[in-house]
C-alpha positions in Angstrom: 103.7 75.3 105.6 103.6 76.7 102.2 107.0 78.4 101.4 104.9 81.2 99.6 103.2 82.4 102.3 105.1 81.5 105.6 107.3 84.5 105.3 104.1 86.6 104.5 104.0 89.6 107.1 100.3 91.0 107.2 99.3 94.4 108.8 95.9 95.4 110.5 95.5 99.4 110.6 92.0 98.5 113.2 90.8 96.3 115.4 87.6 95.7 114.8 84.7 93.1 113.9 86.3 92.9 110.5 89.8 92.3 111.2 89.5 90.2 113.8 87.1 87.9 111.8 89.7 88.3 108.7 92.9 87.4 111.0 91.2 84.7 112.7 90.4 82.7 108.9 93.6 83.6 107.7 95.9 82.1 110.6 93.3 78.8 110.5 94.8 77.5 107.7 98.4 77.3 109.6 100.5 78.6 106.6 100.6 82.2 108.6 102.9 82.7 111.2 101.0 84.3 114.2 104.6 86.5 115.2 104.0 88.3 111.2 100.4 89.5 111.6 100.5 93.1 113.5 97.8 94.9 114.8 97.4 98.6 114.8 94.4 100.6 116.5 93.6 103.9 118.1 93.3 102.0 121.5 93.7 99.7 123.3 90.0 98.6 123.5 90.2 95.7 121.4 93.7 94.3 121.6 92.5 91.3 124.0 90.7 89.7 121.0 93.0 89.4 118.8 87.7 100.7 111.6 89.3 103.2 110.7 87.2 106.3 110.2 89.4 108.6 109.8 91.1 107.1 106.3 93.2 109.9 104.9 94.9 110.5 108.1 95.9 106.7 108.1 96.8 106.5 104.7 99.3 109.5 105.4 101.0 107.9 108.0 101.7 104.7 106.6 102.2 106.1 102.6 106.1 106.4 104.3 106.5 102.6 104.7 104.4 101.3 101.7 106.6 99.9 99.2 105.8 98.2 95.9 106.0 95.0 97.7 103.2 95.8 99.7 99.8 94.9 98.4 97.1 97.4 100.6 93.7 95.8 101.2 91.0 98.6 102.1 87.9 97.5 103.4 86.4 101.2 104.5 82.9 101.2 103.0 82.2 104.2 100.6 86.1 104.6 99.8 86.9 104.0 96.2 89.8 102.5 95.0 90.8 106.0 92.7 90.7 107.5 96.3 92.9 104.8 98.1 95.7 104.9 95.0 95.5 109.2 95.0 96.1 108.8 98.3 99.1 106.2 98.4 102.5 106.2 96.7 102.2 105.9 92.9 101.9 102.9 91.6 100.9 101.2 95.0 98.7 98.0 94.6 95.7 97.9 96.0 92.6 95.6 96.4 89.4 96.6 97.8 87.5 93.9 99.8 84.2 94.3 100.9 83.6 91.4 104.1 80.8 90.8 106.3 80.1 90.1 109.9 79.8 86.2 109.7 83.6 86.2 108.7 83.9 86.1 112.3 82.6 82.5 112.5 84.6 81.8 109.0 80.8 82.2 107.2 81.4 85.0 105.7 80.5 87.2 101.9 83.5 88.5 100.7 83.8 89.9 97.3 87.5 91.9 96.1 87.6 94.6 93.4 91.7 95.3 91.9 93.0 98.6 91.8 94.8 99.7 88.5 98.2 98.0 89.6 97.2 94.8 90.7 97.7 91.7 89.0 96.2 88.7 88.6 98.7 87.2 91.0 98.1 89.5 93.6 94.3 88.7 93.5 95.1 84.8 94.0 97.6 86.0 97.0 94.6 87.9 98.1 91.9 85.4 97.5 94.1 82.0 99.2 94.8 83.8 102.1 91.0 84.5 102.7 89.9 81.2 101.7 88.9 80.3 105.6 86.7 83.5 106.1 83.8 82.1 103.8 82.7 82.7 99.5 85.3 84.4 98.2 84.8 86.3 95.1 86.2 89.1 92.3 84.2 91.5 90.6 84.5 95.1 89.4 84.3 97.9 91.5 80.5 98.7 90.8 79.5 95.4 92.9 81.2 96.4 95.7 78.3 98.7 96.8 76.1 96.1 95.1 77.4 93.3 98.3 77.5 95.9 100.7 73.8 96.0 99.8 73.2 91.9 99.5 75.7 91.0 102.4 76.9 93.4 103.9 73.6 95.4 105.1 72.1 92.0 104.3 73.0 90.2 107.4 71.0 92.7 109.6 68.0 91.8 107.6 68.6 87.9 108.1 68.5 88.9 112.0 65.9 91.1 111.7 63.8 88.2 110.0 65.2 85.4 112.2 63.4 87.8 115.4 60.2 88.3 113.9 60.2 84.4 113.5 60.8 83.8 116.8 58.4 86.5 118.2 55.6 85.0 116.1 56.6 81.9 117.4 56.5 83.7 121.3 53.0 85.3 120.2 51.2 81.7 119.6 53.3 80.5 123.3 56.4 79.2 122.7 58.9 80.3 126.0 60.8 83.0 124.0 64.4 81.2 124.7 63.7 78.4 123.1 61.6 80.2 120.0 65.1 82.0 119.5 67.0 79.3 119.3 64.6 77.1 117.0 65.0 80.1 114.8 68.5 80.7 114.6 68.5 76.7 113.9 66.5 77.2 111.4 67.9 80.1 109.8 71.0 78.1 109.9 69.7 75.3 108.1 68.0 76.6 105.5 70.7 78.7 104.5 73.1 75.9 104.6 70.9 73.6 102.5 70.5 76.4 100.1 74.1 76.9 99.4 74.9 73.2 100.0 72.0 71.9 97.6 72.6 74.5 94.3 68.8 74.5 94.0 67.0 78.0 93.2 65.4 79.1 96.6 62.1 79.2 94.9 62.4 75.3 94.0 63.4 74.8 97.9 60.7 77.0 98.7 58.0 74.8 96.2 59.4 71.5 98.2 58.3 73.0 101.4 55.0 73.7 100.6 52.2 70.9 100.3 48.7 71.8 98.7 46.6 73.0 101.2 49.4 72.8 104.2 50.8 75.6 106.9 53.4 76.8 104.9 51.5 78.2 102.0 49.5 79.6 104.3 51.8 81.6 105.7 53.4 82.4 102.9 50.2 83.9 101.0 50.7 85.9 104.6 54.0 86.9 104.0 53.2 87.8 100.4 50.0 90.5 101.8 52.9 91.9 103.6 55.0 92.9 100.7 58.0 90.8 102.4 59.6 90.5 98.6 58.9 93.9 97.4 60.3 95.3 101.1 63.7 93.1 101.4 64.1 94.2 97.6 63.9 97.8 98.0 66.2 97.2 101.8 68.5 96.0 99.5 68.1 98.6 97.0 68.2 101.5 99.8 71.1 100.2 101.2 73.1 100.1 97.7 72.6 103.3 96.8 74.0 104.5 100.8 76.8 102.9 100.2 77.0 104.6 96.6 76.6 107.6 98.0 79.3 107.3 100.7 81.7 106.6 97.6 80.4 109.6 96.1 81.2 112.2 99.1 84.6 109.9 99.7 85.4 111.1 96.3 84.5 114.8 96.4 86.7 114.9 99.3 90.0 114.6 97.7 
């Protein structure tokens, strides 16, 4: 065990999706004691596998026990970091982390943002001990909404894609069982070889495509759809919602 971080004692205030993806990556790497990670939730309902809504109310209760020790990572969408550290004793350090659902199956997005008081030694406390959930990454606060757009939302739009594959593929008489799990496969793949290989997706996409062949085909298809304009504008919709939630977390101080 690393003597940095086997004495580390690491609070949940949920648990949801998000934590238990988080918990489960962070105890993989064996340099976190199971006994030092709590769990707190409003019920019971999802102890046996191992958000809060109502994010003043928590931060109220647990602003007694913070100390300057404590480094509080928020992951409540729409909640800014000037609202967390109003909110907490002064000075508190504070990261917010904006995770996605694949952190569950350590695949996941994650991208941090650092409050005023933390330092560059809490970010790489932060960032080793979520290593095991998936990409890992710092930016400023303004990409936060940015990935909840790209990752966050973007996730639903992978599935939502990955089912019109397989219903086209249900449509032309494949038994619709096996034309969801070809497409999940190949969802899978692709996505693999496109963070594995480095390559643009547009040079992946070029390789794909012989002159004359299926696949141009039904991509000139895809294109009379508007499929790039739309998952543009999904992403750009769903950026600005999440700006917006920061916006009305704000005015509520």
């Amino acid at each position: 065990m690393d003597p940095e971080t086997d004495q580390l004692r690491i609070g949940f205030v949920g648990a949801g999706n998000m934590a238990f993806g988080i918990a489960k990556g962070i105890m993989s790497g064996g340099n976190i004691l199971p006994a030092n990670v709590n769990v707190s939730a409003p019920s019971n309902r999802n102890l046996g596998r191992f958000q809060p809504h109502l994010v003043r109310d928590v931060l109220n209760q647990v602003s007694e026990h913070v100390t300057k020790r404590h480094i509080i990572v928020s992951v409540a969408a729409g909640v800014t970091l000037a609202t967390l550290e109003e909110l907490l004793p002064e000075n508190t350090v504070v990261i917010r982390l904006m995770p996605n659902l694949p952190c569950i199956v350590q695949e996941g997005a994650l991208l941090f943002a650092r409050g005023s008081h933390a330092k560059p030694n809490h970010a790489a406390l932060v960032r080793s001990l979520l290593l095991r959930c998936g990409l890992v990454e710092e930016g400023p606060e303004a990409w936060i909404d940015i990935h909840t757009g790209l990752s966050g939302s973007g996730v639903a739009f992978v599935y939502l894609f990955a089912e019109a594959l397989a219903e086209g593929a249900v449509k032309m008489g494949m038994p619709s069982s096996l034309a969801h799990s070809i497409a999940s496969q190949t969802v899978l793949g692709a996505g693999q070889l496109l963070r594995d290989s480095g390559k643009h997706p547009a040079q992946l996409r070029s390789e794909v495509c012989t002159p004359g062949g299926t696949t141009i085909y039904g991509l000139h298809t895809l294109e009379q759809g508007g499929v790039r304009a739309s998952t543009m504008s999904a992403v750009e919709s769903a950026t600005e919602r999440a700006r917006e939630l920061g916006q009305k977390s704000a005015t509520r101080k």
